[in-house]
N, C-alpha and C positions, 0 to 999 in steps of 0.2 A: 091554440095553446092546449097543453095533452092535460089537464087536472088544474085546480086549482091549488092555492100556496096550503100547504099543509106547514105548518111552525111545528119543528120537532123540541120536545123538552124532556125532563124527566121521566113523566108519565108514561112515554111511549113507550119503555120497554116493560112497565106492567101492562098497558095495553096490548100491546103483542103477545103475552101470555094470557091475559083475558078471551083471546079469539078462542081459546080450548072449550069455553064456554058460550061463549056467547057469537062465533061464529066457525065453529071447528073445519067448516069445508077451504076456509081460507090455510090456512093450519095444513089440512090434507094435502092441497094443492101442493104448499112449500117443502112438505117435508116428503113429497112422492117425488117431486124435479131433483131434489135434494141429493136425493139417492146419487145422482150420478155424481154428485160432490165425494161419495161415499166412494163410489168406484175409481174417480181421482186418490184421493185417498188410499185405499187397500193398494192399488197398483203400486202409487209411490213407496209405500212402505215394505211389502211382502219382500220388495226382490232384497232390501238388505240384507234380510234374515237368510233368506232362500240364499244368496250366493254362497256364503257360508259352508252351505251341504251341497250346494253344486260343484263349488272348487273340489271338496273331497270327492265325489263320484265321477267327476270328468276332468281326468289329467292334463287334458289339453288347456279347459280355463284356468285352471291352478297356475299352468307354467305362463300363460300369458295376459298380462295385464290389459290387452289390445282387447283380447278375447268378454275379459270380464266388466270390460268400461264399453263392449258392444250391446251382451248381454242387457246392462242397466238403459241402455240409451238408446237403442232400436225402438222400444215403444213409445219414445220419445220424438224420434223420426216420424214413426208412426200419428202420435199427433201432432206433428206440426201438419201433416197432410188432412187428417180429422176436421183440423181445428177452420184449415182454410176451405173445405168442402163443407164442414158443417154451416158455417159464414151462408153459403151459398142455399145449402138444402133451407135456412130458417126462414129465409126472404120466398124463395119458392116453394115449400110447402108446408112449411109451417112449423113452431120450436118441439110442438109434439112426435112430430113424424120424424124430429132429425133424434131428438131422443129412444126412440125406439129404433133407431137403425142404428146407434151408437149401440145398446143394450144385445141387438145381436152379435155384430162385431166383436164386442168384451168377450161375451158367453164362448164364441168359435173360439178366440185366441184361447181364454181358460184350458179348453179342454185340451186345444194344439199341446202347450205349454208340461201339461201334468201330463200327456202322453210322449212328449221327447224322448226318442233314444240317443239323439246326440246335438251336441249344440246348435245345429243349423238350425233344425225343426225345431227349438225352443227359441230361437233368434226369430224365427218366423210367427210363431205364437204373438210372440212380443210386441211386434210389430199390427198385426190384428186387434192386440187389445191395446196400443197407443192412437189406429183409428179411432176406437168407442172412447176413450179416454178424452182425445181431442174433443169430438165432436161434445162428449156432454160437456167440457171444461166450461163452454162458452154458452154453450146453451142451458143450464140448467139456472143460475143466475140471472140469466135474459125472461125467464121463462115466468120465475120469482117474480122479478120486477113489476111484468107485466100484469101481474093477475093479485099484487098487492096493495092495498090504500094504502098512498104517500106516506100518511103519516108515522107508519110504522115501515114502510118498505128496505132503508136499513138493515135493519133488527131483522124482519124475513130472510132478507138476500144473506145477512149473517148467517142465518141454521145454512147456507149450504157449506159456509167456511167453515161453520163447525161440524158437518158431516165430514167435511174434508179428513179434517183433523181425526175425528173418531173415527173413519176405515183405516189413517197411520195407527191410531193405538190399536184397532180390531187387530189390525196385520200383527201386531206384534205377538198381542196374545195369541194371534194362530200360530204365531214361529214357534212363541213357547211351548204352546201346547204340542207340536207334532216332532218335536227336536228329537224326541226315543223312538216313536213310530217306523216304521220300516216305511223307504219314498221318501222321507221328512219333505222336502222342497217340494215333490209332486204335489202332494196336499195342501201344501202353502201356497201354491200355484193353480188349484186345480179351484180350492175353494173360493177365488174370485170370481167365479163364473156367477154363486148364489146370488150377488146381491143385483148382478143385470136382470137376472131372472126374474127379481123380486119387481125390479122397476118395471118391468117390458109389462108385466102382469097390472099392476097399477096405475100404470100410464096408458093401457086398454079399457079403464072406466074415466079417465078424467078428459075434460075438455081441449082444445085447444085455443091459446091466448086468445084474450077480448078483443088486443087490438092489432094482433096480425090478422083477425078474422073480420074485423072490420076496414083495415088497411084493402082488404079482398075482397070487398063486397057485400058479405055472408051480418048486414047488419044485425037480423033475427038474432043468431048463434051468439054474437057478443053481446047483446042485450040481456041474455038469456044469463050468460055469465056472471054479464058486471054486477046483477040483481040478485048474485047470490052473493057477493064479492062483498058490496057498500050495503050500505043501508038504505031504505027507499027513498028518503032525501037527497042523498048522497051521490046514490047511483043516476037518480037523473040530471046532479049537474057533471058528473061525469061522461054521462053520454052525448050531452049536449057541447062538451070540450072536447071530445075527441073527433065528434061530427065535425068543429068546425076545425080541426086541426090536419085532417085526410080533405076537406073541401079547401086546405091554403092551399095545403101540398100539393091539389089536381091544380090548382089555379098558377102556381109558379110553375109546376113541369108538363103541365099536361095528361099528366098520366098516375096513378098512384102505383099503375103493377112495376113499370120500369124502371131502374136506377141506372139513372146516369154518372159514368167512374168517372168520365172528365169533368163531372160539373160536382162531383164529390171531393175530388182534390182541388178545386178551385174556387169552391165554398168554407171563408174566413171561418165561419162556426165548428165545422165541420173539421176542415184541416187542422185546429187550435186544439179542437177534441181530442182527432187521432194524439198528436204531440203529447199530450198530458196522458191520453189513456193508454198508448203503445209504450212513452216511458215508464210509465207506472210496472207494467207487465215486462218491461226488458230488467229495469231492478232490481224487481221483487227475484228474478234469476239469479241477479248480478252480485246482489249481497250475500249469496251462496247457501240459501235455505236448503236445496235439496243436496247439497253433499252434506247436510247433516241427516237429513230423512232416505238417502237412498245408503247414504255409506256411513252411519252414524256407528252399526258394531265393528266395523273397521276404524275408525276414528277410537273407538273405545280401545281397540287393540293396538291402535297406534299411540296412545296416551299409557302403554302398558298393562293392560286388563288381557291375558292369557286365555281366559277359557270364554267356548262360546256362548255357552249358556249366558255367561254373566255380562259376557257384551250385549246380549238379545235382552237380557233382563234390565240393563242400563237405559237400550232403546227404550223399552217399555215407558219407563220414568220419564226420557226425553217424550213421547209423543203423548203421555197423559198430562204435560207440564202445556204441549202444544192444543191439547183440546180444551183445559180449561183457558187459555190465551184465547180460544173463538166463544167461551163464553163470554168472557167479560168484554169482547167487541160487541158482542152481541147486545150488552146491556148501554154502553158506550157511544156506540154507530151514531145512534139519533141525540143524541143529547149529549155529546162532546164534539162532535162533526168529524169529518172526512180528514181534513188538514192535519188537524190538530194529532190525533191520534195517530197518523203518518210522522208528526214531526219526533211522536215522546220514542213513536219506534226505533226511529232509524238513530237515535242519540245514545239509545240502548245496543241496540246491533253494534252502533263503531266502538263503545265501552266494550262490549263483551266478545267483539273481533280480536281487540287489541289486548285483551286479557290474556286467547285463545291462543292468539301471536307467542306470546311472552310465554305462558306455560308447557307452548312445543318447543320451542328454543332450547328451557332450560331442561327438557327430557331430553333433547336429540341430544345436545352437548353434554351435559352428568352422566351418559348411562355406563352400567358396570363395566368394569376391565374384561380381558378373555386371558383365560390362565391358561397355559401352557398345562401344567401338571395337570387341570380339570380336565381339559381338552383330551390328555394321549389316556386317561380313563376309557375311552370309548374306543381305544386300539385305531381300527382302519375307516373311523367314521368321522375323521377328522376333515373339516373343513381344506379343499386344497390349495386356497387361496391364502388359507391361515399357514397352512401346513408347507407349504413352501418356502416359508420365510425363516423357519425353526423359531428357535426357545429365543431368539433376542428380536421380535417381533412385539411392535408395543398395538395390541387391537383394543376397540373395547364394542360392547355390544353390536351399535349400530351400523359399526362398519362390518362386522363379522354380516348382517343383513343385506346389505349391499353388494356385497359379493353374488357373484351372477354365473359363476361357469364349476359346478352348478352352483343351482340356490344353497342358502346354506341358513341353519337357525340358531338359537341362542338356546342353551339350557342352563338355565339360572343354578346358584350355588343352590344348594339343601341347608334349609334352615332359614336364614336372612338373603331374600334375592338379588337383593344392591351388591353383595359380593361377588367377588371376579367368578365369573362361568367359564362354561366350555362352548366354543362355537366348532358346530358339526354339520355333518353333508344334513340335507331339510327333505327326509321322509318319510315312511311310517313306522318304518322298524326302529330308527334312531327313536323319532318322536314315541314310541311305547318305552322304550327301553330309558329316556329321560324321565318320564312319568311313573316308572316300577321302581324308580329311586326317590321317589317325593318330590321330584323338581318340575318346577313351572318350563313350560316351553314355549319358546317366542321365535315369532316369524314374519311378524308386522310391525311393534313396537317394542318398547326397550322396559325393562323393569323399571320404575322411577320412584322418587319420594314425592314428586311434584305431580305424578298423573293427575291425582284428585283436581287439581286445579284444573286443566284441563276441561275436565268433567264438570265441574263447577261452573266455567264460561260456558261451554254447550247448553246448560240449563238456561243460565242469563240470556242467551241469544235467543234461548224459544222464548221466552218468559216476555220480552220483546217483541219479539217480530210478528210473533202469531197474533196480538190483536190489533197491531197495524196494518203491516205491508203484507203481513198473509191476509187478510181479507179485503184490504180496502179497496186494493187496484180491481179486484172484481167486480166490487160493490160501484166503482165510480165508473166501471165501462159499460155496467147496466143502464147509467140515469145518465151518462153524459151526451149524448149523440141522439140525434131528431128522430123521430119515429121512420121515417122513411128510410133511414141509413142505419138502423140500430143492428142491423141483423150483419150486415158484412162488414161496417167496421166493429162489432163487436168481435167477430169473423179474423179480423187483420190486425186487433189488440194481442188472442188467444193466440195465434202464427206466432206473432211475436214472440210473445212469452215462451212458445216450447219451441223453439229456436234457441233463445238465448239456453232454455233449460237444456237442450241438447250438446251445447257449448260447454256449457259447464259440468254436466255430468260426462262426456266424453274428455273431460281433459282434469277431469280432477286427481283421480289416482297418478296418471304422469305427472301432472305439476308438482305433486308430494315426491315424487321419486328423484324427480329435476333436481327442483330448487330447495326441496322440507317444507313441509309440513307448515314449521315458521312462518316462512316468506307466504305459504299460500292464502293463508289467513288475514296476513299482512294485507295483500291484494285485494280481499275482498273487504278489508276496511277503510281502504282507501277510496274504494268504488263506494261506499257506504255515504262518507264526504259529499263525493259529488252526487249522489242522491239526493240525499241531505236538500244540499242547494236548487238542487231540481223542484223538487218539490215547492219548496219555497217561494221560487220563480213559477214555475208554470201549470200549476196543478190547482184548478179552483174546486171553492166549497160548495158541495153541491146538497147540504144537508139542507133536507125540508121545501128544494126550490123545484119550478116546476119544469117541464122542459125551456119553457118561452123563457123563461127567466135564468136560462143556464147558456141557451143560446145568445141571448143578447149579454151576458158577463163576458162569452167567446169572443164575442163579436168587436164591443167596447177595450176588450183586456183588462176587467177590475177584478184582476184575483185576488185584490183585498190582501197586502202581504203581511199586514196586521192580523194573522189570522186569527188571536186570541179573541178582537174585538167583535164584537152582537154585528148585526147587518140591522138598524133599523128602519131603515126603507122598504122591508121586509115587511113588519107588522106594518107598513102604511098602506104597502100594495094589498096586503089580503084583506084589509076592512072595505075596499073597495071592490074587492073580487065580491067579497060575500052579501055587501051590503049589493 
């Protein structure tokens, strides 16, 4: 057995800030692996901003949506290969050494990315920093885990969700800030390189895990650790559990350096693990968290928000609403559990899907007329899909946006925007020439009196998600799976996950073009349901428990689907561990 039963309660989320005192190196460790939580983060977040001035500088992504949902989702490609290489580099050489080969990778792509002269070489970048991406997603949480006393491990593995969270709000404030600068996207791209840097640097004075180092042989080194980690009572019944828990592990397989895949998939604990922690990581995808964090000022534009500033300023709001969501897990994690705070998520997510639903509806369908008389204002700049039909043509906004040969955009009345516009050919000269009149100009979404709403459920949806399902599936792929297997199925959870993220960020902007906006939302509340249910069924609570005792719940199948109730066979086993 890897640790004895640590009972998580109240306290431990003051305990967990108590370590600033009273044992700061535990602290260092978490919030320097953390980092790469951070470079998850900034990645996620930058490119929203960045596409923005990219469509403007490169005509090519403007005119095609293939081009701009490649752009966002190549570094996503990118790790889904990180993520299953990294699986590999953690078992063989260690969570430290895969973290600084992620930290390269990011830093290379950076520079690639702020150096593009044309999309290829930025699609290429991307792809570079979706390896380092990958690779920390899984590791830097694994890494946590490992080098945290139970009792609060939670609450640590949390600061890297909430690193996450804070490099999406970092990224914003870098949009904002570089939106007048000449490059804007360059710098919004280029300044992701700092924070690998910052890590590769401080991950060159810290340790490597206790018990990948003792999994290795290397007892001294982890010894060495754990004794900085526990207290001196503490740490020797921890060394004493983990000895005998790498002495089962030689004793069932023979070996402690080699994993066996077939006797991985054919180990009850083990396979029951993947199921719950690969689902976890395909949903957290599937209820569509990153079309609001990669395409969130597009979403703002498609709810009617015109200018970009103000969609990037919108963002801002949405990802400081998602950073304080990883605080309050953070205080949450150990002392409301795993379950539970997956269940209040995901009830909140299908509320405020189905909100999101209803408030694109009624923007696609109410938006302004297109006047005729507005329209031939602009002489030969008239739309020719409009202009073909003449003056007994009934259009209104959104279809004047649909129009495809060419694009074409809306220039709202002057004065009140809900009144009938003009819809015109969609370029730069029109778009000045709408703007030197005082009118708004639309090319994504429609003028509405409902946007707000819209905007309203985006906030609901973080204000939810982020202190469940954004952190918990990480948190429960750290503590779920045996020390011997934690590295590659932590490995084939993180695949997962930027897999399914790959899916859904390469098909979001089409689905909106497809079917609206509406329906898309729809779908992911739908999928939200059978989360929901998922969860319920096959996702156990792993708060406070030890390995052995997480193994044998896999094993038996008592996921407890009472999950409000205490587990008091819990405090029975640990008077016996300690006595």
């Amino acid at each position: 057995m890897e640790g004895g039963i640590h009972p998580a309660d109240a306290s431990a989320f003051r305990e967990c800030f108590s370590l600033a005192w009273k044992n700061p190196y535990v602290l260092r460790l978490a919030f320097s692996a953390g980092i790469g939580g951070l470079l998850f983060g900034y990645d996620t977040g930058v490119i929203s901003g960045a596409l923005l001035y990219i469509r403007d500088d490169f005509k090519s992504v403007d005119r095609s949506t293939l081009l701009q949902e490649s752009i966002v989702s190549m570094a996503v490609a990118g790790a889904i290969v990180g993520a299953a290489i990294g699986g590999w580099l953690n078992d063989r050489y260690g969570r430290r050494f895969a973290l600084l080969v992620a930290d390269f990778l990011f830093f290379i792509g950076a520079i690639l990315m702020a150096a593009a002269t044309n999309p290829s070489v930025l699609i290429l970048g991307r792809v570079f920093v979706g390896f380092g991406v990958g690779m920390a997603s899984m590791t830097a949480p694994l890494y946590i885990s490992e080098a945290s006393p139970a009792r609060v491990r939670g609450a640590l593995v949390s600061t890297n969700g909430f690193l996450i969270t804070g490099g999406q709000f970092l990224s914003y404030l870098i949009n904002l800030a570089f939106t007048k600068a000449p490059g804007t996207w360059r710098w919004m791209l280029g300044v992701a390189g700092l924070p690998a840097l910052l890590q590769f640097v401080l991950m060159l004075g810290l340790p490597e895990s206790p018990r990948w180092l003792y999994r290795k042989g290397r007892e001294e080194e982890a010894i060495t650790t754990l004794r900085k980690i526990y207290s001196a009572e503490d740490a020797e019944v921890e060394i004493e559990a983990l000895r005998e828990s790498v002495e089962k592990e030689i004793e069932e397989t023979g070996s402690s350096e080699k994993i066996n895949m077939i006797k991985l998939l054919k180990t009850t604990t083990v396979r029951r693990g993947l199921i719950a922690g690969v689902g976890l990581q395909v949903f957290q995808q599937f209820v569509g968290i990153n079309t609001v964090m990669y395409y969130s000022p597009t979403i703002a534009q498609l709810a009617g928000i015109a200018s970009n500033q103000t969609a990037l300023l919108l963002s801002l709001v949405t990802a400081g609403l998602n950073a304080m969501g990883s605080v309050v897990s953070i205080y949450f994690i150990d002392r409301t559990g795993r379950k539970k705070l997956l269940v209040i998520s995901l009830i909140g997510v299908i509320l405020s899907l189905g909100l999101l639903a209803g408030a694109f509806h009624e923007t696609t369908t109410h938006s302004p007329a297109v006047s005729w008389t507005e329209t031939a204002r602009f002489g030969n700049s008239t739309c020719p899909d409009f202009g073909s039909n003449g003056p007994s043509v009934m259009w209104d906004c959104m279809k004047c946006l649909k129009a495809k040969h060419p694009d074409c955009g809306f220039c709202a009345a002057s004065g009140d925007k809900l009144f009938p516009g003009a819809c015109l050919i969609s370029n730069d000269p029109v778009k000045d020439r709408c703007h030197d009149e005082g009118r708004l100009w639309y090319t994504r979404g429609c003028p509405s009196k409902l946007g707000w709403l819209a905007l309203v459920g985006l906030a609901v949806y973080i204000i939810f998600f982020s202190p469940g399902m954004g952190t918990v599936p990480w948190i429960v792929n750290s503590e779920i799976y045996p020390l011997r297997f934690r590295g590659v199925c932590g490995g084939i959870a993180a695949t997962a996950n930027w897999i399914s993220n790959l899916i859904v960020a390469q098909s979001f902007l089409s689905l909106t073009e497809g079917i609206g906006t509406d329906w898309t939302f729809l779908i992911f509340g739908v999928i939200s349901v059978v989360a929901l249910f998922f969860v319920l069924i096959f996702v156990p609570e792993t708060k406070g428990l030890p390995i052995e005792e997480v193994e044998k719940m896999l094993e038996e199948r008592s996921f407890q689907l009472k999950f409000w109730e205490k587990r008091p066979q819990i405090a029975k086993k640990s008077s016996k561990i300690d006595a």
